[in-house]
C-alpha positions as CSV (number, residue, x, y, z in Angstrom):
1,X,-71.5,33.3,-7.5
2,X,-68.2,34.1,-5.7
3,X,-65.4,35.0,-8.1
4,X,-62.9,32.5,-9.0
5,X,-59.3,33.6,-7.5
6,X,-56.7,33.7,-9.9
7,X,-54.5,30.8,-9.5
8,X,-50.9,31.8,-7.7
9,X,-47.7,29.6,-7.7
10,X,-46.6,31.1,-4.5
11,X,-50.0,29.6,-3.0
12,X,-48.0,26.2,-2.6
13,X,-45.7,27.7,-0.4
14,X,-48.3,28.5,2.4
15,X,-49.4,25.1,2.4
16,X,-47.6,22.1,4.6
17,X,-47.4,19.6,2.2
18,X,-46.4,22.1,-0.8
19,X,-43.5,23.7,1.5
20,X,-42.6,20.5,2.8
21,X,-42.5,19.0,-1.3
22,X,-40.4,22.3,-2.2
23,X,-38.2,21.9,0.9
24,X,-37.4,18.7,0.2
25,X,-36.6,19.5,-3.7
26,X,-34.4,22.5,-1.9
27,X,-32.4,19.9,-0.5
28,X,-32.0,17.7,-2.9
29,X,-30.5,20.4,-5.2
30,X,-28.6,21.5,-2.8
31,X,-27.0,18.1,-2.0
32,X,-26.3,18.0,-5.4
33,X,-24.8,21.3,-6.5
34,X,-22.6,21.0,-3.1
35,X,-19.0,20.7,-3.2
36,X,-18.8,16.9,-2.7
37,X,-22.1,15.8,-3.4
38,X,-23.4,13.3,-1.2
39,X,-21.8,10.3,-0.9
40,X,-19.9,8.9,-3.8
41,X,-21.0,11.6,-5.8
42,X,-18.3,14.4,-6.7
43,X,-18.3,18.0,-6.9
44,X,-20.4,18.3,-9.9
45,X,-22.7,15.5,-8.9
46,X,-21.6,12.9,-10.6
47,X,-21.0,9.2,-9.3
48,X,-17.4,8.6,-8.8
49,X,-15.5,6.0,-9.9
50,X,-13.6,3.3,-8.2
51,X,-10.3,4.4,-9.0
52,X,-11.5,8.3,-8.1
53,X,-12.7,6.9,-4.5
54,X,-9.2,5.0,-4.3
55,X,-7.1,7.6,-5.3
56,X,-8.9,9.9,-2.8
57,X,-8.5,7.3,-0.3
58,X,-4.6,6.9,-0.9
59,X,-3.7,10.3,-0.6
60,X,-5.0,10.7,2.7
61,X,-3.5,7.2,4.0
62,X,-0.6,8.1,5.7
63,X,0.4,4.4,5.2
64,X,0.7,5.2,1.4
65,X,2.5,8.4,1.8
66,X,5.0,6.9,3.4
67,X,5.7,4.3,1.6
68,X,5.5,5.7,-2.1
69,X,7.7,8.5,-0.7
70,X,10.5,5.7,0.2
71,X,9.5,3.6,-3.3
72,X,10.3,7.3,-4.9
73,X,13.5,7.4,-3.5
74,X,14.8,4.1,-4.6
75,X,13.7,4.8,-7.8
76,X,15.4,7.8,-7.6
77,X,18.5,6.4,-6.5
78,X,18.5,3.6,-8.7
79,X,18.9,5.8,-12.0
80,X,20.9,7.9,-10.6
81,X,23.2,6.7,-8.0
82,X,25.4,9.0,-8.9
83,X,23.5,11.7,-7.0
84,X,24.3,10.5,-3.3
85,X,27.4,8.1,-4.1
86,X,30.2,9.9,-5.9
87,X,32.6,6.8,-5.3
88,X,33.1,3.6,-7.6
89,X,31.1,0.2,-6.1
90,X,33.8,-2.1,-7.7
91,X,36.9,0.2,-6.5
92,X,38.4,-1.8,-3.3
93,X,41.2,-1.5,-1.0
94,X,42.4,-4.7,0.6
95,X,44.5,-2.1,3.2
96,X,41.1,-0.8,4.4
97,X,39.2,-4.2,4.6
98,X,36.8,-4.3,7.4
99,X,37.6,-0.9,8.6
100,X,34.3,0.7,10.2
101,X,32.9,4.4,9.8
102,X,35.4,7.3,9.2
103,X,35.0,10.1,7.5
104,X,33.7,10.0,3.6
105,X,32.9,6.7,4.4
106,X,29.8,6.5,7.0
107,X,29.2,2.5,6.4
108,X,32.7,1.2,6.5
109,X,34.5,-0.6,4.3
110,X,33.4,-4.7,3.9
111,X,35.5,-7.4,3.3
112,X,37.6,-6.6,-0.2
113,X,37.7,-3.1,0.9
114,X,35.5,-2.1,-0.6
115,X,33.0,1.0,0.4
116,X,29.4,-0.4,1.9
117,X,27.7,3.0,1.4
118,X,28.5,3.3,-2.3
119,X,27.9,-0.8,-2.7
120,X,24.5,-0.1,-1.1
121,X,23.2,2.8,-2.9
122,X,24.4,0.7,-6.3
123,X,22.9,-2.0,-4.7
124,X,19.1,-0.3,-4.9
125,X,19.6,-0.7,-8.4
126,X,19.8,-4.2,-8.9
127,X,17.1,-5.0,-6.9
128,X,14.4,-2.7,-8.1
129,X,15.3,-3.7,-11.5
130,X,14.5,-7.2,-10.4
131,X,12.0,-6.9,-8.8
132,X,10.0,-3.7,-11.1
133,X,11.0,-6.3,-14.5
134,X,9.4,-9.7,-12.8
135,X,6.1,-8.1,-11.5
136,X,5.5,-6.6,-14.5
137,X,6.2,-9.9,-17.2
138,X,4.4,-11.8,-14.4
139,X,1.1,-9.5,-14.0
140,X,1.3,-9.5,-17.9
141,X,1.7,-13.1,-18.4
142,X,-0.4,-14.0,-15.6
143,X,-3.5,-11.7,-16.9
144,X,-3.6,-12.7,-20.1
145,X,-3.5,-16.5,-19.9
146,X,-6.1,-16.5,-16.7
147,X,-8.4,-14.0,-18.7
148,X,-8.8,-15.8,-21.7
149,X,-9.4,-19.1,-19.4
150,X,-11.8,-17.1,-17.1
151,X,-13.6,-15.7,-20.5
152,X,-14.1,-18.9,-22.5
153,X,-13.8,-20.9,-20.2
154,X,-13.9,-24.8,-21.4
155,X,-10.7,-27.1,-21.9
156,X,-8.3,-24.2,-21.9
157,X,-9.5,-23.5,-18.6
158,X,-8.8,-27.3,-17.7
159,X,-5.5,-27.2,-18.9
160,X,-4.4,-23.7,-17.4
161,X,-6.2,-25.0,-14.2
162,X,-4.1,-28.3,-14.0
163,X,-0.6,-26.5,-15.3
164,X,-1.1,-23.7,-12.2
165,X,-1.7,-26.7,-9.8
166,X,1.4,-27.9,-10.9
167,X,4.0,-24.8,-10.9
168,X,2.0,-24.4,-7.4
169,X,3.5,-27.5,-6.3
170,X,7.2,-26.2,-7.2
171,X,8.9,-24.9,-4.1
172,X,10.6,-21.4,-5.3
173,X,13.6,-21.4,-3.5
174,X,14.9,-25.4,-4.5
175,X,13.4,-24.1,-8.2
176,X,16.3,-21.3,-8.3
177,X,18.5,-23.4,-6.9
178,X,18.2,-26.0,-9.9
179,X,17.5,-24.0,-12.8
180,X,20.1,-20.9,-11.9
181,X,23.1,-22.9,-11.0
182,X,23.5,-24.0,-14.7
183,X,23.6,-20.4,-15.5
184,X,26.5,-18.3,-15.6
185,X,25.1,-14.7,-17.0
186,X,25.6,-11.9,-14.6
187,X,22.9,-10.0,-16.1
188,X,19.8,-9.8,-14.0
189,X,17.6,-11.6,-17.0
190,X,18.1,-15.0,-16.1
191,X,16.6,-14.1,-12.5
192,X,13.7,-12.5,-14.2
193,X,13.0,-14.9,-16.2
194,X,13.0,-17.1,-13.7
195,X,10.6,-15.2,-11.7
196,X,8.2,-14.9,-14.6
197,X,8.5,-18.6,-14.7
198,X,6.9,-19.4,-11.3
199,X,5.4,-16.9,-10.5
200,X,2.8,-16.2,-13.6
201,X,0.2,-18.7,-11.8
202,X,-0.9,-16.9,-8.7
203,X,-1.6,-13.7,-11.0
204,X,-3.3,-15.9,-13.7
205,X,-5.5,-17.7,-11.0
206,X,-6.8,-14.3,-9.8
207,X,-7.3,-13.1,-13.2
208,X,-9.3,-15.9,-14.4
209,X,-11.4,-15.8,-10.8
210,X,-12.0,-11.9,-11.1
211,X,-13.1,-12.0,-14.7
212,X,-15.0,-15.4,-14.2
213,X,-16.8,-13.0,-11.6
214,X,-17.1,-9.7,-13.5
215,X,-18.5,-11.2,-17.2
216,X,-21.7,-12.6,-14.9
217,X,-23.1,-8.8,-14.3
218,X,-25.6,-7.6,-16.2
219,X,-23.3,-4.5,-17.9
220,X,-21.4,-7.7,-19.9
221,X,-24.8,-9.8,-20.1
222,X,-26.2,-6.6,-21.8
223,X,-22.7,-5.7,-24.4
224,X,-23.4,-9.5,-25.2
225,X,-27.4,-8.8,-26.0
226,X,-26.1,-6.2,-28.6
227,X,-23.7,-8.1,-30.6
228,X,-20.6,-6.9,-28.7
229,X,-17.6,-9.2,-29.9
230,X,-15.5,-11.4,-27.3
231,X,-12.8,-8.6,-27.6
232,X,-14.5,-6.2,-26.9
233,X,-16.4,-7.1,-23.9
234,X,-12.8,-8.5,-22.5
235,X,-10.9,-5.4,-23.5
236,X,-13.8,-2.8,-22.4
237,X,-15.9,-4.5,-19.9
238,X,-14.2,-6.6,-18.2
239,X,-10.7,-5.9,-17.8
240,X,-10.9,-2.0,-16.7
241,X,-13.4,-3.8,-13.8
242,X,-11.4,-7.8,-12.6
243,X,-7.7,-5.5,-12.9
244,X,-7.8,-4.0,-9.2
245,X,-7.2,-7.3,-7.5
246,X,-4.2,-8.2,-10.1
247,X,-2.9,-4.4,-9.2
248,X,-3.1,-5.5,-5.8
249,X,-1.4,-8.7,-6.1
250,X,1.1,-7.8,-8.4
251,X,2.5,-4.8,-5.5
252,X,2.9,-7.0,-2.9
253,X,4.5,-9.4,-5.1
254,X,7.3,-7.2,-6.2
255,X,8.8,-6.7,-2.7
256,X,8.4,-10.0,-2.4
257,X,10.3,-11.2,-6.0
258,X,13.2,-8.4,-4.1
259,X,13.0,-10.8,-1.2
260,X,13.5,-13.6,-3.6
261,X,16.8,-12.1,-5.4
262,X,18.4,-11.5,-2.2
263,X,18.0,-14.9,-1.0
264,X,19.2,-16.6,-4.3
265,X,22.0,-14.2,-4.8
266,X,22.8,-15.3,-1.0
267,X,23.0,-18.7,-1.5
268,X,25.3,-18.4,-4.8
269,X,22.1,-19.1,-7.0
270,X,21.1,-15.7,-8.2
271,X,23.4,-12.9,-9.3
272,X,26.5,-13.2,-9.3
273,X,29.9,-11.5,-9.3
274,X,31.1,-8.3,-10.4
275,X,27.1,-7.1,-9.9
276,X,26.6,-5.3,-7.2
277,X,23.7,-6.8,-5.4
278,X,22.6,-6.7,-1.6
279,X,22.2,-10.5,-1.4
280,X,25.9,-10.9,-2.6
281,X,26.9,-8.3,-0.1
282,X,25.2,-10.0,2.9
283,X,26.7,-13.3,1.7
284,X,30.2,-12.0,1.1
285,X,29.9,-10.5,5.0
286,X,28.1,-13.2,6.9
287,X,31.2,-14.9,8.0
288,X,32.6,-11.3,9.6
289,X,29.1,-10.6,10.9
290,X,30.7,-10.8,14.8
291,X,34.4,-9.1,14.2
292,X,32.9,-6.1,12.0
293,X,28.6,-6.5,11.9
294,X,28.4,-3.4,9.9
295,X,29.1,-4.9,6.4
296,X,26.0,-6.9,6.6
297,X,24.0,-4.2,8.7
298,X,23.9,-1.8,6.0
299,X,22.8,-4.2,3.2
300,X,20.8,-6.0,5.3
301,X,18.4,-2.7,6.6
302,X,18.3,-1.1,2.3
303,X,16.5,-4.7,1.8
304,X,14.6,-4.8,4.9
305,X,12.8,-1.1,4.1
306,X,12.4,-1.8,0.6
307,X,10.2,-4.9,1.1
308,X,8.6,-3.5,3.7
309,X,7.5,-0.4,1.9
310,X,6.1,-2.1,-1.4
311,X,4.8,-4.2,1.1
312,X,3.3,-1.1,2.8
313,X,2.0,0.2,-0.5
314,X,0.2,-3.0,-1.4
315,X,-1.9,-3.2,1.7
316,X,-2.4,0.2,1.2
317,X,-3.9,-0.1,-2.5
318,X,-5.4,-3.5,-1.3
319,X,-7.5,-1.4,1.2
320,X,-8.6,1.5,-1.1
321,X,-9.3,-0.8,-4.0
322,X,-11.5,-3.5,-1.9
323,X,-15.4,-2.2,-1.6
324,X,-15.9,-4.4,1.1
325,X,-13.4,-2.3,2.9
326,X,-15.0,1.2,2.4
């Protein structure tokens, strides 16, 4: 009887289908354990999230760079003017009125005399305060009342449904018109407010259809098997997964709600004298716009790159935070 070889674990090795098994274990650790992972996995393996993938995908859109560098500057500029405009925006000298650039004064003087590079750096102020106070009450406002009528759906739902259809129906610009001509704050509150006021219903309609959509997926169907109260499943569930569109929405819509200032302060509705404002300015220098162009020039361009870079960086966050883009 021959004798029974002793059994050897480096025997599998010689044989195809053992190295062939081992090599493909091989790999698969090695995917694993390698900087990156495979795909959607990071460096220590793990899945990635959403926001991880997006904010990987920002920082190399040059698109986003951009723009949040220009967004950082406003900002900048807007709590502290004082940093690149030494000068007073409300000092003015009728002797220099319409006088173009000289030196110490690179934008000209407008109309009053007074100096369009100071009025235009003040100017960022107004209209980031606008337009960073309106997006947020309206991304709040809008969230919760189209959650709660996405979650529970039912005659709340009916009634949100009907009241959106209805401030839909509204146009904003003849809405400003009416309800800020009876105003006479100079504060930029009643603008806000006004903002808030039309413009919750886009945010709560895609609130109420992302969360319609996210409580129908088995994580919430399963937080609802184990006794997980409505709060609960809103506040942890659902939210942290319907909010990327609202994020989305809600950063276009602030260059736009800077848009709308301008426009209303142009036609008389919206802020109004002594506050410095680029819609006043480009009102106050329209009728000069042929004799001495750069009073409204100046203005005119500080509004035109700020919409157009929280433009910028909503399309940007629109692309990173949509999987349908990837």
């Amino acid at each position: 009887m021959p004798e029974q070889q002793p059994f050897d674990d480096n025997a599998i090795a010689s044989t195809g289908a053992g190295g062939g098994a081992d090599l493909a274990m091989s790999e698969g650790e090695t995917l694993e354990r390698a900087p990156g992972g495979p795909h959607g996995a990071g460096p220590s393996g793990k899945p990635r999230s959403l926001w991880s993938d997006a904010w990987r995908d920002l920082r190399r859109n040059p698109v986003f760079v951009v723009s949040a560098l220009v967004i950082a500057f406003l900002v900048v500029i807007s709590l502290w003017p004082s940093l690149i405009a030494s000068g007073n925006p409300l000092s003015c000298d009728l002797a220099r009125a319409q006088e173009g650039s000289q030196p110490g004064h690179p934008f000209g003087f407008n109309g009053q005399g007074c100096d369009v590079y100071t009025r235009t750096v003040y100017g960022a102020r107004t209209s980031v305060t606008v337009g960073v106070c309106a997006t947020l009450g309206v991304a709040l406002l809008g969230s919760v009342l189209g959650s709660l009528a996405g979650f529970f759906g039912g005659f709340g739902d009916a009634i949100l449904s009907r009241l959106t259809d209805i401030f839909f129906g509204i146009p904003v610009v003849l809405g400003g018109l009416v309800l800020l001509s009876v105003v006479n704050s100079t504060t930029v509150w009643p603008v806000v407010g006004f903002m808030m006021l039309l413009g919750w219903p886009q945010i709560s309609r895609i609130a109420r259809g992302s969360v319609i959509t996210a409580k129908q997926d088995d994580y919430v169907q399963a937080a609802r098997a184990l006794g997980a109260s409505h709060s609960r499943m809103l506040l942890r569930h659902i939210a942290p997964n319907a909010v990327a569109p609202v994020i989305v929405v809600a950063t276009i819509a602030l260059g736009t709600y800077i848009a709308l200032e301008a426009t209303l302060s142009y036609l008389g509705a919206g802020l109004k004298p002594p506050t410095v404002s680029w819609g006043i300015d480009i009102s106050s220098a329209s009728p000069y716009v042929r004799n001495a162009p750069h009073m409204m020039l100046w203005p005119a361009g500080a509004l035109a790159v700020t919409v157009l870079a929280f433009i910028m960086l909503g399309d940007a966050v629109r692309d990173a935070l949509d999987p349908k883009l990837r």
